[in-house]
N, C-alpha and C positions, 0 to 999 in steps of 0.2 A: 882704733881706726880701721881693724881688720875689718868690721862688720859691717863697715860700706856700701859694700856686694850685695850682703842681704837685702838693703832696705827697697829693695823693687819689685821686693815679693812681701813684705811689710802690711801687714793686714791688723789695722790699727780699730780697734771699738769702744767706744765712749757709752757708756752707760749713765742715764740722768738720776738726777736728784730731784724729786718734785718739788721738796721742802725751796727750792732756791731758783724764784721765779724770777730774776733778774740776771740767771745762767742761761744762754743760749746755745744751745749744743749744735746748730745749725751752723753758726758762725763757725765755733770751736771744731766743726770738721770740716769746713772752707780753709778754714786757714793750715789746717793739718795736711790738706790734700797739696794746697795753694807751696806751702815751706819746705816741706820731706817730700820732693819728688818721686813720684810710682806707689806711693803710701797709698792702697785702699782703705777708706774712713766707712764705718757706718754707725749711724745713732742708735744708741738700744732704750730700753726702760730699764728701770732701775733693777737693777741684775736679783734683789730679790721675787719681787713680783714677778719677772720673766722666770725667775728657776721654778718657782710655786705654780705658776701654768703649768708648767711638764709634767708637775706630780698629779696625780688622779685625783678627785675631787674627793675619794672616802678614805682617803692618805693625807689629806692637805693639813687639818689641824695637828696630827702626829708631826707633821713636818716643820711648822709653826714653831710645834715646842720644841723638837731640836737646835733649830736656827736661836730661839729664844734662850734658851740654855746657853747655846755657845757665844751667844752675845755677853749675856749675863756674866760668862765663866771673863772675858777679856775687860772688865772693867776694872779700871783702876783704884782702887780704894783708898792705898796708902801711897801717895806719891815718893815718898822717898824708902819704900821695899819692892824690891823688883820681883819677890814672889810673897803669891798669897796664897796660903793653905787653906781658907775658910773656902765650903762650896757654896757657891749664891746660895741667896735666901729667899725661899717662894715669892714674897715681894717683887724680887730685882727681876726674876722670869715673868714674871707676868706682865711687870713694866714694858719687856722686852715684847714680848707677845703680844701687848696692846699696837707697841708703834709698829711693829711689822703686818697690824692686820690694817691700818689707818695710812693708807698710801699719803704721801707729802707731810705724814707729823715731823716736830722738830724735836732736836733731843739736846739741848743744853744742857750747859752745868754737870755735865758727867767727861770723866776723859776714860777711852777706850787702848788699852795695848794694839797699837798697830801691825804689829808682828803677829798678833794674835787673831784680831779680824780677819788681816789677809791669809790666814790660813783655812780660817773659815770660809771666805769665800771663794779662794780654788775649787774648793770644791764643789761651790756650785757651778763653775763652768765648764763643758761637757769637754770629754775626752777630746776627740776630734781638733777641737781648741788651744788643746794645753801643750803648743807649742811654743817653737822659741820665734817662726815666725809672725803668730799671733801677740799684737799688746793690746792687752785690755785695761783700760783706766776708768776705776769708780772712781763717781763720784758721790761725799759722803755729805750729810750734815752734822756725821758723828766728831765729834773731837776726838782724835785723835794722837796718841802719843806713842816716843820710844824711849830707854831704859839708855842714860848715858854714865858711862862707865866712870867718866874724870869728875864728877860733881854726885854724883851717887843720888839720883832720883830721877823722875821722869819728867820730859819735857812734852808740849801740847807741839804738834810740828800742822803745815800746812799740808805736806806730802809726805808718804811712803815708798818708796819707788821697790817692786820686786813685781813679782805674779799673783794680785792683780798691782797695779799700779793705784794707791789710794791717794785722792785730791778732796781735802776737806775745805767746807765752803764756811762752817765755823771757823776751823783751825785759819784761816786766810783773816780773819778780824781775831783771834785771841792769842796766836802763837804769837808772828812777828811785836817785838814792844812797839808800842807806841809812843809819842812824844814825852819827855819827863812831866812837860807841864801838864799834861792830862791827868798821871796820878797825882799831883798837887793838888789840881782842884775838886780830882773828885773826892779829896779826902778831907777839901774842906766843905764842898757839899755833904758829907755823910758828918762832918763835925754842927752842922745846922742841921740835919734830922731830914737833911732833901735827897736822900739813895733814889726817889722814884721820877724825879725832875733833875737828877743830874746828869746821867746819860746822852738825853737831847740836849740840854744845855751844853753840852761839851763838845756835843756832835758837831753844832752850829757854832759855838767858841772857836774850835778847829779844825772847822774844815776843809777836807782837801787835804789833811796832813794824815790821816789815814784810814781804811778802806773799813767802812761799817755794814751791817747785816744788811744782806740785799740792796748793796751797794750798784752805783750806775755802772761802777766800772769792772763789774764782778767777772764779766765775757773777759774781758780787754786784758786783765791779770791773768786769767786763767791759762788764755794762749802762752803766756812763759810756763806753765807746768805741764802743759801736756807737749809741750816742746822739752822740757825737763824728761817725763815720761819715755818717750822717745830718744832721746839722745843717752838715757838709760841702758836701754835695748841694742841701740847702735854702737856703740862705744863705748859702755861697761858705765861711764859717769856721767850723772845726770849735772852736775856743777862746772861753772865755770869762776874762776878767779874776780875776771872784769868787774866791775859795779855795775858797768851799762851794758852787761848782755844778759840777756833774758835766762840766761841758765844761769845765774848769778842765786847762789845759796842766802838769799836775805833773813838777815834776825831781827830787823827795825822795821817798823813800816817804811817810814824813809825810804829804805833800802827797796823796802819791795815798789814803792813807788816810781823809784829816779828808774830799777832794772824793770819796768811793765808798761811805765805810760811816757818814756823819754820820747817816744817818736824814732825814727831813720836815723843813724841804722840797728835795726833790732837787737844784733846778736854781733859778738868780738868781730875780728880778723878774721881769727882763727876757724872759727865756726862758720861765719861767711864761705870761708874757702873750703868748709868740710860740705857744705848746705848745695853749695855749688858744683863739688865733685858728684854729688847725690844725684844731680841735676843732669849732668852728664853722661852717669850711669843708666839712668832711665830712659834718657832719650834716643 
């Protein structure tokens, strides 16, 4: 709660994901300006393409393969060991190196150490930057995971919350579970040999019951994470207990449903009255 004070000097940047045309980052820094009073917001591009400007154009693909390397080094292979000693394999760099040169590709089906990326990308944000007044939240389309210690393997998470702040627009449809009855059926669509028509069929079976790729409500969600994000920054803990406040740590879709699209009022009491004092300070 000491960190109060700071947020009026709070200089907050959202970096897009092109892969995820149904994120509005416009919105997502309305509402950021709009909730965290004195917050300065501004929209970036996606924080690799913006770093890869900087570099001189007969350094640019040396730089490629680096970034590609240390993609490749953060991928998950074995979910349940928390280290791997194999080095990528020219394959997995190049993969990497494809998507990093093809602005808006998607990258499914792979999960990424979170902890790992975000070290990678520190780096790309320039000194000047790397403070404590500064938060910057990428956003990924990488899945994203962290290493939990009580169950001993990795989990696909929707956020990372440190420097940079990572928001995955995959991890948002694969982390939190979904309805039980969804893996029923899809497992007796794939018992009839229908893997390719069961996805949609289950979308439309259930929908509304949880949030799908380039989903309508992808903006409307997001506002709890970049509120997550921030209240990171501000207060050491991005989570809140409630179910119906937007800082609410969901593991169901459910969950992330009833805490993102309840309506008024957004966030506990408690944070109310933190949101509020925010509000005062600034003015």
């Amino acid at each position: 709660e000491g960190g109060s004070q700071g947020l009026a000097m709070l200089r907050l940047h959202l970096y897009a994901e092109p892969a995820a045309p149904t994120l509005d980052m416009g919105v997502l820094a309305q509402y950021a300006r709009q909730t965290f009073a004195g917050t300065e917001v501004d929209v970036r591009d996606n924080l690799f393409q913006r770093y890869l400007a900087t570099v001189p154009e007969a350094e640019r693909q040396d730089a490629v393969m680096r970034l590609a390397l240390t993609f490749a080094s953060a991928k998950v292979r074995q979910p349940l060991k928390q280290t791997d000693d194999f080095p990528p394999l020219p394959g997995e760099v190049d993969y990497e190196r494809r998507r990093l040169s093809q602005v808006g590709s998607r990258s499914f089906g792979l999960l990424y150490d979170g902890y790992k990326l975000m070290r990678s990308m520190w780096g790309l944000v320039t000194a000047a930057e790397r403070k404590l007044d500064h938060v910057h939240v990428v956003f990924t389309n990488q899945l994203v995971g962290t290493w939990d210690d009580a169950d001993r393997r990795y989990h696909a998470r929707v956020s990372v919350y440190g420097f940079p702040a990572l928001l995955s627009t995959t991890g948002l449809v694969e982390a939190p579970a979904k309805p039980r009855e969804y893996y029923l059926l899809r497992q007796q669509y794939a018992t009839l040999g229908m893997d390719d028509a069961a996805e949609l069929a289950l979308e439309t079976e259930l929908k509304g019951r949880f949030i799908g790729h380039d989903d309508e409500h992808l903006t409307e969600v997001m506002k709890g994470y970049v509120a997550q994000a921030l209240a990171f920054q501000l207060w050491g803990d991005p989570f809140c207990p409630d179910k119906i406040c937007r800082l609410f740590n969901a593991h169901w879709q459910k969950e992330v449903i009833r805490a993102q699209l309840h309506g008024e009022p957004e966030f506990c009491a408690e944070h109310q009255r933190r949101l509020a004092e925010l509000a005062h300070l600034s003015s």
